[in-house]
Phi, psi and omega in degrees: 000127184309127188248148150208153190286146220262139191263195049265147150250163197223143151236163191244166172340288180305336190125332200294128190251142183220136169263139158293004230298137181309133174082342173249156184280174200300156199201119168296132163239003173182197166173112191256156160237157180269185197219163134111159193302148144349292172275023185246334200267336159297325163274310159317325190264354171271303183301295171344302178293331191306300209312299176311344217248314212271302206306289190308306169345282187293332150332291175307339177272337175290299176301318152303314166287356179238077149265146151329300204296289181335302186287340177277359198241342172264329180283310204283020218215046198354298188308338200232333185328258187343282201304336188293296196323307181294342135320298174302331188259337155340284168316323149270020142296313178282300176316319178277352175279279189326346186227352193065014181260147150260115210250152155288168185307141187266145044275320188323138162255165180273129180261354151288319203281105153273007177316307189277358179286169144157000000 
């Protein structure tokens, strides 16, 4: 499975992308250069720094929603039903281009993932 450096990431102004990863020091991973208005190469680059920080999120929000108890209380629920799913399969679709995992299908857990046992 495909690794990336672990954020928080920043990017600057000149293109230089750098990680904060917690407990080490900033560290350069890369440098684009842009194209394009002031605010588009800013915004771009505002997504960019996100994106490890936003994986990890979501990664986590996945795993919490497909806990038991969680997934029986957004299906019992008519109103959150539908809309829960396409969100959840949205998510895990994005989440297997990024990361290259393949999680099941939701309510299904990845049942290797032990974070939340204990």
């Amino acid at each position: 499975m495909p690794k990336y450096t672990p954020g928080p990431w920043r990017m600057n102004t000149s293109g230089e992308l750098w990680s904060y990863a917690r407990g080490n020091a900033p560290a350069e991973i890369g440098t684009m250069s842009w194209a394009g208005a002031p605010l588009e190469r800013q915004g771009n680059a505002q997504i960019i720094a996100a994106s490890a920080d936003l994986c990890e999120c979501l990664d986590e929000v996945m795993l919490l929603i497909s806990q038991p108890e969680v997934a029986e209380a957004i299906l019992g629920t008519d109103r959150l039903k539908t809309r829960a799913q396409l969100i959840l399969e949205n998510a895990r679709t994005v989440l297997a281009e990024a990361t290259g995992r393949d999680l099941p299908e939701w309510p299904g857990r990845d049942e290797t993932d032990t974070r939340l046992d204990g």
